[in-house]
C-alpha positions in Angstrom: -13.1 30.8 -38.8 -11.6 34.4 -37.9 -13.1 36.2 -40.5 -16.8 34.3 -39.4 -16.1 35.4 -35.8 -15.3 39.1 -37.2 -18.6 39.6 -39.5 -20.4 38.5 -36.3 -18.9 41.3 -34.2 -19.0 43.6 -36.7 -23.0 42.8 -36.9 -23.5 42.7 -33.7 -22.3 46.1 -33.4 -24.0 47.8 -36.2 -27.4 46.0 -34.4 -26.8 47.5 -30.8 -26.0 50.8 -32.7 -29.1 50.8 -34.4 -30.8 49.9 -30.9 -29.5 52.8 -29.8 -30.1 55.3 -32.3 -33.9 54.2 -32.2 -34.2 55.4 -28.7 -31.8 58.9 -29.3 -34.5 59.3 -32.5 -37.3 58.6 -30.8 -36.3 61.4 -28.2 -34.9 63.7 -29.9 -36.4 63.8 -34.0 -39.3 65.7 -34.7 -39.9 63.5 -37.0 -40.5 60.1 -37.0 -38.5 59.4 -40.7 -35.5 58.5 -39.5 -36.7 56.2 -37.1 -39.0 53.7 -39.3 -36.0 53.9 -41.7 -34.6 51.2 -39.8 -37.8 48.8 -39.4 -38.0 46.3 -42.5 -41.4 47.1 -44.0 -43.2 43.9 -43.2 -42.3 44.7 -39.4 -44.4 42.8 -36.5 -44.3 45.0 -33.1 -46.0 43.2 -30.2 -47.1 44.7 -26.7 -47.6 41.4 -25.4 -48.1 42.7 -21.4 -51.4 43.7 -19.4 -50.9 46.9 -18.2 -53.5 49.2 -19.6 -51.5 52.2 -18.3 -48.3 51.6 -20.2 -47.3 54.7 -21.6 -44.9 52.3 -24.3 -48.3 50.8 -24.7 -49.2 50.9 -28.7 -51.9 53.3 -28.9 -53.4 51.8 -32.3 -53.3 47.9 -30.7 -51.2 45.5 -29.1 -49.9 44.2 -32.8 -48.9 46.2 -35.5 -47.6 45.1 -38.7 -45.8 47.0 -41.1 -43.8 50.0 -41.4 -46.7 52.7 -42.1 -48.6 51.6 -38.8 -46.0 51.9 -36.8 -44.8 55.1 -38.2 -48.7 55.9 -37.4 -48.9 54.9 -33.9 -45.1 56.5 -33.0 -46.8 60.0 -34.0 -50.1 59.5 -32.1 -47.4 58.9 -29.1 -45.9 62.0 -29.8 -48.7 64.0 -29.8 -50.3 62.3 -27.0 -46.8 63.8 -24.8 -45.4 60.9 -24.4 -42.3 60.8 -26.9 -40.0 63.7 -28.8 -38.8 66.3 -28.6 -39.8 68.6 -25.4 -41.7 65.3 -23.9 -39.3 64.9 -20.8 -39.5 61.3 -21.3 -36.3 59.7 -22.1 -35.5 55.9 -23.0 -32.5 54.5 -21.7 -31.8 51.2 -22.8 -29.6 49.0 -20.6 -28.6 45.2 -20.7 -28.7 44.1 -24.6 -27.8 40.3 -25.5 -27.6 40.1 -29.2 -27.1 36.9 -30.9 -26.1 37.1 -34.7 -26.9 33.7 -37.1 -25.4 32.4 -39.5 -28.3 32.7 -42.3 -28.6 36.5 -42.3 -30.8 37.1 -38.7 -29.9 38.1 -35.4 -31.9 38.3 -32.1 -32.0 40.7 -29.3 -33.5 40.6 -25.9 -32.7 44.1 -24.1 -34.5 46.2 -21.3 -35.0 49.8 -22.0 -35.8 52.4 -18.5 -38.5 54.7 -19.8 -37.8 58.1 -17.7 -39.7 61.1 -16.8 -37.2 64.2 -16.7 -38.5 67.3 -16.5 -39.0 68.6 -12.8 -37.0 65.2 -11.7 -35.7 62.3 -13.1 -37.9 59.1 -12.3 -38.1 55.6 -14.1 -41.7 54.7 -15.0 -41.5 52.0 -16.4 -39.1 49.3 -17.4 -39.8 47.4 -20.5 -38.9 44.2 -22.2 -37.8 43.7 -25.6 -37.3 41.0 -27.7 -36.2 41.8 -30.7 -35.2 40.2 -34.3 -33.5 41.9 -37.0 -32.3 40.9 -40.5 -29.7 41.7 -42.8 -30.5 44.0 -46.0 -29.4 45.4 -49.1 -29.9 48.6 -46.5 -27.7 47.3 -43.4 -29.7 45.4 -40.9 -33.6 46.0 -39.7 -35.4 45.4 -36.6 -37.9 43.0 -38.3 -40.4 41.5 -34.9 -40.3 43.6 -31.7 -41.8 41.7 -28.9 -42.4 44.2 -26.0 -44.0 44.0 -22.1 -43.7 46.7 -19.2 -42.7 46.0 -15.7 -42.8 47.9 -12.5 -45.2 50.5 -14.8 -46.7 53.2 -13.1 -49.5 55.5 -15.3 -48.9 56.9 -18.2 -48.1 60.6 -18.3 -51.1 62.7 -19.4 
C-alpha cells in the first residue's frame, strides 16, 4: 500500500514538472523540439471556447491531432508574436489538480495566466486546461489537452 501511495507521488510529480517545463519551453526555446517531445504522438489538443480573439487560440483549428500539427501550429504562434523567445508573453500556470490512476493514466485540470510583459506586466487571458497524460517507455506524455480562455482580452498583434 506504501509503495502504491509513493509511485503515485512520484508521478504526480514528474507530471506537474512536465506541466511546467511546457510553459518555460514554450517561452523561452527557439525551438519548438523540446516541447512536442513530451506530447505522445497521437495527441488530441482542443480549444473548446468561443473567443475568436484568444491569442492561446490554435491558429490551424480548434482540434488538432497529433504531434506534427501541433508542432505546426506552436511555430505559426511564434511567428505570429505571440510565443518565444523576445514575445513578452509569458505563461504562468497556477492551481494544478493532478489525479494519477492505477492503469497507467493521470488527469490534470490546471489554469495557466497568459501575460503580456514588455512595457508592463498585464494578464490577458486566463485559460483552462484539462489535461490527460499517459505513462511511456519515455516517462509520461500529455496525451488530450482540452483548453478554453476566460476573461480574454485581443490577441496581441
Amino acid at each position: 500500500m506504501r509503495e502504491d501511495m509513493l509511485e503515485k507521488l512520484a508521478a504526480e510529480l514528474e507530471i506537474r514538472n512536465l506541466m511546467s517545463r511546457m510553459y518555460i519551453l514554450a517561452d523561452t526555446d527557439p525551438s519548438v523540439d523540446e516541447y512536442v517531445s513530451y506530447l505522445t504522438e497521437d495527441i488530441v489538443w482542443e480549444y473548446v471556447g468561443d473567443n475568436p480573439d484568444s491569442a492561446v487560440r490554435t491558429h490551424l483549428g480548434s482540434r488538432l491531432v497529433g504531434r506534427d500539427m501541433i508542432a505546426a501550429d506552436r511555430q505559426k504562434i511564434r511567428e505570429g508574436g505571440a510565443q518565444g523567445p523576445g514575445s513578452g508573453m509569458f505563461k504562468v500556470l497556477t492551481t494544478v489538480n493532478v489525479r494519477v490512476n492505477d492503469d497507467g493514466t493521470a488527469e490534470a485540470d490546471s489554469y495557466m495566466l497568459y501575460l503580456k510583459a514588455k512595457d508592463s506586466t498585464e494578464v490577458r487571458q486566463v485559460v483552462h486546461n484539462q489535461d490527460q497524460f499517459r505513462r511511456t517507455d519515455d516517462g509520461w506524455k500529455l496525451s488530450h489537452r482540452r483548453f478554453s480562455v476566460h476573461g480574454a482580452s485581443p490577441s496581441p498583434s
